[in-house]
C-alpha positions as CSV (number, residue, x, y, z in Angstrom):
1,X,-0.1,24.0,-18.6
2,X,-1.1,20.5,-17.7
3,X,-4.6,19.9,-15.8
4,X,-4.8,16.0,-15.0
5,X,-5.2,16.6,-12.0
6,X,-6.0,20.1,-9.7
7,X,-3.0,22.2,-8.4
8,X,-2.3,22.3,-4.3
9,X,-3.3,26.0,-3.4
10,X,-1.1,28.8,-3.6
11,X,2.1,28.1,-1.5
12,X,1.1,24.8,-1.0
13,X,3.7,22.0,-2.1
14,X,2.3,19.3,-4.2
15,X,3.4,16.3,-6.3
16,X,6.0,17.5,-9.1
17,X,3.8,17.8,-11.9
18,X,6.2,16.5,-14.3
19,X,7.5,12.7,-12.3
20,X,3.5,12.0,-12.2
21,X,2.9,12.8,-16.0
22,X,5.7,10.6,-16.7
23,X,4.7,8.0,-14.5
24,X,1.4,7.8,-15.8
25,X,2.6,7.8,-19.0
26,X,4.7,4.7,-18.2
27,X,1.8,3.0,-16.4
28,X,-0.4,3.7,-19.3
29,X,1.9,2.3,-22.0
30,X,2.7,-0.7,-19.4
31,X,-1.2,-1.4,-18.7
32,X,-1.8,-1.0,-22.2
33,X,1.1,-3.5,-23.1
34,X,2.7,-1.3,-25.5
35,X,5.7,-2.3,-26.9
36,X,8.7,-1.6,-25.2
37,X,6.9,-0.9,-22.3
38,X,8.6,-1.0,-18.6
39,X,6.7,-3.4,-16.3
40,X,4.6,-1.7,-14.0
41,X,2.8,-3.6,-11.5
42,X,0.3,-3.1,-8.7
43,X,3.7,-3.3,-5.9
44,X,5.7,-0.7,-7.9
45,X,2.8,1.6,-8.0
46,X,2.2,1.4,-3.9
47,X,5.7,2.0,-3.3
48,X,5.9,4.6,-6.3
49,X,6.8,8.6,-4.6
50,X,7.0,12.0,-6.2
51,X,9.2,15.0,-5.0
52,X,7.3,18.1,-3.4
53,X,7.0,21.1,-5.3
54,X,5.3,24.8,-4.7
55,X,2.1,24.8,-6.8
56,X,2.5,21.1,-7.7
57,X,-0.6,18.6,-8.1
58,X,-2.7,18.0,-5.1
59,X,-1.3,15.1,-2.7
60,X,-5.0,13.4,-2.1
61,X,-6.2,13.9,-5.9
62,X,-2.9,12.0,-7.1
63,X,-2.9,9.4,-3.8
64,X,-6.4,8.5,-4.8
65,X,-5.8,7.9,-8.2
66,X,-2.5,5.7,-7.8
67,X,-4.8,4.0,-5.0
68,X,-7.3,3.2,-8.2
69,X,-4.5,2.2,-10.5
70,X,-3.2,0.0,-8.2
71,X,-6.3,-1.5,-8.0
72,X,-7.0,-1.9,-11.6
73,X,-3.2,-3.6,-11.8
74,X,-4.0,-5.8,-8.7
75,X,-7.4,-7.3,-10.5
76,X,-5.2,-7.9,-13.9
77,X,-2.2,-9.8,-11.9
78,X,-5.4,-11.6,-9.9
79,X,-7.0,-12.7,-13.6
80,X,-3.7,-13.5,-15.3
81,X,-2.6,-15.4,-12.2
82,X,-5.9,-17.5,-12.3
83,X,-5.2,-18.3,-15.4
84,X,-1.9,-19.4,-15.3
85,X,-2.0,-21.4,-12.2
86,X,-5.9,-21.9,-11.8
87,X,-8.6,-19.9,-9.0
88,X,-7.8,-22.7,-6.2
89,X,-4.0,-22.2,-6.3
90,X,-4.2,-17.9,-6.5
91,X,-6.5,-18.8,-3.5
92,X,-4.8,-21.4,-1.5
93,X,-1.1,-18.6,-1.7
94,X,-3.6,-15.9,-0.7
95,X,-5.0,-18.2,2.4
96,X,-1.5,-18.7,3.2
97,X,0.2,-15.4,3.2
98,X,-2.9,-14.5,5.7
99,X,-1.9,-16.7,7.7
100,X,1.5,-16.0,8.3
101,X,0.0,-12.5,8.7
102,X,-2.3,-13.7,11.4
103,X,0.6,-15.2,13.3
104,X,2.8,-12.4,13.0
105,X,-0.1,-10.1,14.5
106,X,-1.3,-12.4,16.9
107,X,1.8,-12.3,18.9
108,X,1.3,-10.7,22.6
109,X,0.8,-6.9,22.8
110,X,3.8,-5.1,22.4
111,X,5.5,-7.8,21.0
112,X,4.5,-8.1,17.0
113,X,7.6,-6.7,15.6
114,X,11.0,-5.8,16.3
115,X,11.8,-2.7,18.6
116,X,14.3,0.2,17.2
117,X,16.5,1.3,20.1
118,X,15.2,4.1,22.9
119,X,17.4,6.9,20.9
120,X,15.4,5.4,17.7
121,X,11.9,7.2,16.5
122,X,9.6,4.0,15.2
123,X,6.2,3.6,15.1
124,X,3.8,4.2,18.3
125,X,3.8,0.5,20.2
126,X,0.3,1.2,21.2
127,X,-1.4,2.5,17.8
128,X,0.1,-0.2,15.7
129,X,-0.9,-3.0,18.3
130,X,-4.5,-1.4,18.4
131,X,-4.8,-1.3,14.2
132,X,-3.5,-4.7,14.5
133,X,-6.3,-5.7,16.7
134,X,-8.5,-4.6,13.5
135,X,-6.5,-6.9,11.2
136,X,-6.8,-9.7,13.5
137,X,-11.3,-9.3,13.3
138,X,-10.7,-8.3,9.7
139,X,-8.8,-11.8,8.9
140,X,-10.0,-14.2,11.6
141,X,-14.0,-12.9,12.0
142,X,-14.3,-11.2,8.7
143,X,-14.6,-7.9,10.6
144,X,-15.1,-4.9,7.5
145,X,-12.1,-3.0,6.7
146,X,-11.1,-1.4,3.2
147,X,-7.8,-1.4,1.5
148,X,-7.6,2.0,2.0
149,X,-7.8,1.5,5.5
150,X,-4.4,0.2,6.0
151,X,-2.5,2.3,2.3
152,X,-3.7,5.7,4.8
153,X,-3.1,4.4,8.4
154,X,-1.0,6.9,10.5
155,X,1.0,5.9,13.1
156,X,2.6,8.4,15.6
157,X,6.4,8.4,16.4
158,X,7.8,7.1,19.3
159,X,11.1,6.8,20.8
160,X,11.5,2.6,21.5
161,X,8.7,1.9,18.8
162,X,8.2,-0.7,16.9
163,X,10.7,-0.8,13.8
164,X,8.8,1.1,10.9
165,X,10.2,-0.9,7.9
166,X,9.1,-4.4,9.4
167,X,5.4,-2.9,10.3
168,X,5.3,-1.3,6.6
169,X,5.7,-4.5,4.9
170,X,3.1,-6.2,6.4
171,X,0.7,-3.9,5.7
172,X,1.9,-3.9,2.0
173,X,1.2,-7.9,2.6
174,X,-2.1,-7.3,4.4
175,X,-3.4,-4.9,1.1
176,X,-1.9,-7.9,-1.1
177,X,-4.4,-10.4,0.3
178,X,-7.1,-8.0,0.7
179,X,-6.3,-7.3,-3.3
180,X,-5.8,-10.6,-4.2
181,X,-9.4,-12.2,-2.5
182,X,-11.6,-9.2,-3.9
């Protein structure tokens, strides 16, 4: 029996055991730079999900750790791209994505992304507009928030809300700058 990480309690579902071996298998060859390795990069590993099993590993032990690989990947890509194309130039694409962040949030209350219909379940208006508010001190006053801040945020459901998809890619653009200006 495999121990990397603990086991959810009894009854509890978890992460299948085997998809995160084998992912982390894949991310170890790929960080590693074995040959005949699949890429792996610090986007595929945010976006990367396991199927639930009874007994499987524990959610938070396995989040955590894919939070810390993606980390590791994100400070490679930085390096590698500060190589290739120099510090100013990594920073002046960084500077710009935030700011096309910061226009996007900056929009009036209620009206920062694109509303599913009234029959629709999306993301509470008011809980994304008052994270947003966060992201705004974070980007314009250098107000503290962490990365894991916005991988965990929670959003309730509401019928009307804004459209989930749009709000979940700019908070995978808002943990890319955050990433990419460590």
């Amino acid at each position: 029996m495999t121990t990397t990480f603990p086991h959810a309690r009894s009854k509890r579902p978890g992460y299948n055991v085997k998809q995160v071996e084998e992912f982390l298998v894949k991310a170890r060859a790929a960080y590693d730079r074995a040959e005949g390795s699949e890429p792996v990069t610090a986007d595929i590993i945010r976006h990367t999900a396991f199927s639930m099993q009874k007994g499987g590993y524990s959610t938070a032990h396995v989040d955590a750790a894919l939070e810390r690989l993606e980390d590791a990947f994100a400070a490679r890509e930085r390096e590698e791209a500060f190589a290739a194309r120099g510090n100013d130039a990594w920073l002046a694409e960084a500077r710009e994505t935030a700011q096309v962040i910061t226009n996007r949030l900056g929009r009036p209350e209620g009206e920062r992304f694109s509303r599913v219909n009234k029959l629709t379940q999306g993301y509470s208006v008011r809980d994304v507009d008052r994270f947003t508010e966060k992201l705004l001190r974070y980007f314009r006053d250098g107000w503290p928030i962490e990365t894991d801040d916005v991988r965990t945020v929670v959003f309730r459901p509401q019928r009307g809300g804004y459209q989930e998809s749009q709000v979940d890619v700019v908070l995978d653009a808002v943990v890319d700058v955050m990433l990419a200006v460590r």
